[in-house]
Structure formats: C-alpha cells, structure tokens
C-alpha positions, 0 to 999 in steps of 0.5 A, a space after each residue: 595485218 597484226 598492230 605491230 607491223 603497222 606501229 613505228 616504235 617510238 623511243 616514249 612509247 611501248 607499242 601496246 601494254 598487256 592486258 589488266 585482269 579486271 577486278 571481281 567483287 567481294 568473296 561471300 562470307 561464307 567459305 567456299 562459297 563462289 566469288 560473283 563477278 561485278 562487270 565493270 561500268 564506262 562512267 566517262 570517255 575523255 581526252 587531252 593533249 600532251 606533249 607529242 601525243 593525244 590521250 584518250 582516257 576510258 573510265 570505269 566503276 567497279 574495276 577494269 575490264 578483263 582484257 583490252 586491245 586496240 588496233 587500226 581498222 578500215 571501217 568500224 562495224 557495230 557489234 552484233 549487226 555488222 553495220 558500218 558505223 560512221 566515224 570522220 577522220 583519216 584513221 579509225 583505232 578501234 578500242 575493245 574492252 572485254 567484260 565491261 560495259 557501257 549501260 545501267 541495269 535498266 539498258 540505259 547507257 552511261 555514256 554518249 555514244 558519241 563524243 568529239 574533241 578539238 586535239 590535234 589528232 583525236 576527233 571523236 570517240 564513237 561506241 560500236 558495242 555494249 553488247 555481251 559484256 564487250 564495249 568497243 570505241 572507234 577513235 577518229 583520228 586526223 592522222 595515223 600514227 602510233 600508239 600505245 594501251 596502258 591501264 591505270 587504278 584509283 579510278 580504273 582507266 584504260 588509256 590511249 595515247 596517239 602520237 601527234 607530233 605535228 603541227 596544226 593550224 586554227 580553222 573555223 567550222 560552221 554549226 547549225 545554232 538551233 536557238 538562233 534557228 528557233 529564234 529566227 535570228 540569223 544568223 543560223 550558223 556560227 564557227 567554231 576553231 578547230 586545229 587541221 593539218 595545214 598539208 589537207 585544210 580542205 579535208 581537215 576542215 570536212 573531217 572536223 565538220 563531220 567530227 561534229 560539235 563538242 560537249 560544250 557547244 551542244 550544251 550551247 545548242 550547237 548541232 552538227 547538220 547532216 542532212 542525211 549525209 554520213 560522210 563526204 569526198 573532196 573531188 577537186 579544188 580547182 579555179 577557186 571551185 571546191 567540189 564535194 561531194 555526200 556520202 550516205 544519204 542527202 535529204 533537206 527534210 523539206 527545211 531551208 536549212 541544210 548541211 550546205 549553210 555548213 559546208 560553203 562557208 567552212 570551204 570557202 574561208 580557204 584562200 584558193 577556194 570562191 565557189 562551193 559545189 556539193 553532189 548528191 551521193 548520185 554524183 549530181 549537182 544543180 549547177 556544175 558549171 561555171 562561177 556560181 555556187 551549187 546544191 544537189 536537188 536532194 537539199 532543195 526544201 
C-alpha cells in the first residue's frame, strides 16, 4: 500500500516533499575533467517537539543525500541480511536516505545505531543500514499518524515531522543504574519520566522501557536491561495481575539482576495493577496462580 493511502492530510503539513539532489564535490581545475561525488556523512540524529508534531531531524557533512523517502512498515529489516531489527513503539516510519552514509572511511560509524527520545510520539530512531551508499532509520513511534519529509541547507538536514496532537501523561519507568549495581548500593533501579498516552498506560509504559534510556541517562550510567528479551505482549490485566509476556530471547545470564527489577516496578505504579506476572517467550510463568508476583525460570540466576 502506497504512503498516501495511509496519511490523512493535514491543513499544516504536505504529505511528503520531493526528493533533494544531493550536493557533488568541487569541479577539477582541469576542463573537461569528471566531477568526483562526495557521499554525504550522518554527523547527528536528533529530535524536538513542537506544537502538534514531533521532529526528527537527520544531519549531513558534505551535502544531502541524493534521494530520500519515508513510509510506514510492519517490521524494519536490516539492509543486506533481511534480519528483523527490533524497534518499540506501536508504528515503525521507516526513513531512506540514498547516496549517503553513516560511517568514516575507517568503517566507524558516525552515529549510534540507536537513539531514544522522551516526545510525545517519537521513541526512538534505530539505523538498519549503511550499506552500499543507502543509510536507512526506523522511527518508533507511540502512535501513527501523518507525516511530512522536508530538507533544509547551512547544514544539510532531512527533516521528519509526526503529527502528535495528543495528549500525554508523566509515567515513570525503571532502568538498571549500573554505578549503583557496581557499587552495591541498592537500589540498583531508579525511574525515569517518560510522556504515554493515557488510553494504553500499560503498553506506553512497556514500549517506553523498551525505547530504552536516553543520551543523558546513559552518560549517568543508565542502561536498558534486556535479559535476552527483544520486545513483549501485554496478555491480560486483570484483578490487580498484569500478565506480560517476553518476546525474542530470555536469559538471567546467570545475575540477580534482570529485566524483572525493570518491568514490575513500571507496571505496577498502575492504579489497577498489585501483581506482575512475566512469561518466558514458551508462554511459561513460575507461578501463574493466584496474588503473588511471578518470573519465567529463564530469569532465574
């Protein structure tokens, strides 16, 4: 299905810009000589709210890609292998950006793969390619909506803005705090505010874990704990029980220490929500009956 079967316009936004032609590198002295293109470099992957919408704002040296597109995917694939890439959030706006690239001459990359925000939609940007002179981005998002592709000069950006004309609230969610786990100092997770949509708190508040921990909390030694796990399903919340269950993997790494410690205390700030039971991926639970908290025994040290 195209993009613009799925967009509703809207009276601020266009749907999608057309294409920029990137920029080629200085003509030789001599004439007639060919013109060498320069491939643009990802110096910065950032994002900021604004009024109604999200923007997510790609930054290049040398001028902008050649072409770029953005659309709504089911899953984001790594370039090349075909391998699922995991990204949290309900919607995936996956970014192309063709003659351009996201690594130095050396092959080191110019930017993290991986980038989470705390916006009212955009969670996280996660790269999926740099590879034959195609960087591509999956943008998670809390809710899909419209968007529009844009580029601007002095520097070179390709920009995204989301729509995000709803409302949120504050939510904490729980991180591992590796210098409070070196120090033994419980304790070992702390929380973190982070903006989910009211309607799904249990499902915001997942998605946001999963999101993981922003620039600045990682440069405080926060750290998303997966434990294996990749992503999650809500099965049920119900008599005060929250029933999640792990997607991917699940392994303590024989540590004390596991994506549970994050998970129960996020679930359980929930008004309607006592108890926290968490499934292995098998759909197995130590304890699935009755008032009592439960871990699958892959999280076991």
């Amino acid at each position: 299905m195209s993009v613009s079967r799925l967009l509703v316009p809207l009276a601020s936004l266009a749907l999608l810009a057309p294409a920029s032609v990137g920029l080629v590198g200085p003509a030789s002295s001599q004439p007639g000589a060919a013109v060498a293109p320069v491939t643009p470099v990802l110096v910065s992957v950032r994002a900021s709210h604004h009024p109604a919408f999200d923007r997510v704002v790609f930054r290049f040296r040398g001028g902008l890609p050649a072409s770029h597109r953005a659309r709504y995917v089911d899953r984001l694939l790594a370039d090349g292998s075909g391998n699922p890439v995991p990204v949290a959030g309900r919607a995936i706006l996956q970014v192309r950006m063709e003659r351009a690239r996201a690594h130095t001459v050396t092959g080191a990359s110019t930017v993290p793969a991986r980038t989470t925000f705390a916006l009212p939609n955009v969670m996280t940007a996660v790269r999926s390619g740099d590879f034959e002179a195609v960087v591509t981005y999956g943008i998670g998002l809390a809710k899909r909506t419209t968007f529009h592709v844009s580029t601007l000069q002095s520097p070179p950006r390709v920009v995204v803005d989301v729509r995000a004309a709803f409302r949120t609230v504050q939510r904490r969610v729980w991180f591992l705090s590796q210098r409070r786990f070196s120090d033994n100092t419980p304790p070992f997770f702390v929380s973190r505010l982070r903006p989910v949509i009211p309607a799904t708190p249990a499902t915001g508040l997942m998605d946001r874990l999963f999101a993981g921990v922003l620039p600045s909390e990682r440069a405080d030694s926060l750290r998303l704990l997966r434990s294996g796990a990749t992503g999650f399903r809500i099965r049920s919340i119900s008599d005060g029980i929250a029933r999640v269950q792990l997607t991917g993997g699940c392994s303590s790494g024989g540590s004390t220490v596991t994506i549970a410690g994050e998970i129960m205390p996020t679930l359980r700030q929930l008004a309607t929500v006592d108890w926290v039971k968490i499934y292995g991926p098998a759909g197995h639970t130590e304890h699935p009956f009755g008032a009592t908290d439960s871990i699958p025994a892959c999280l076991e040290p």
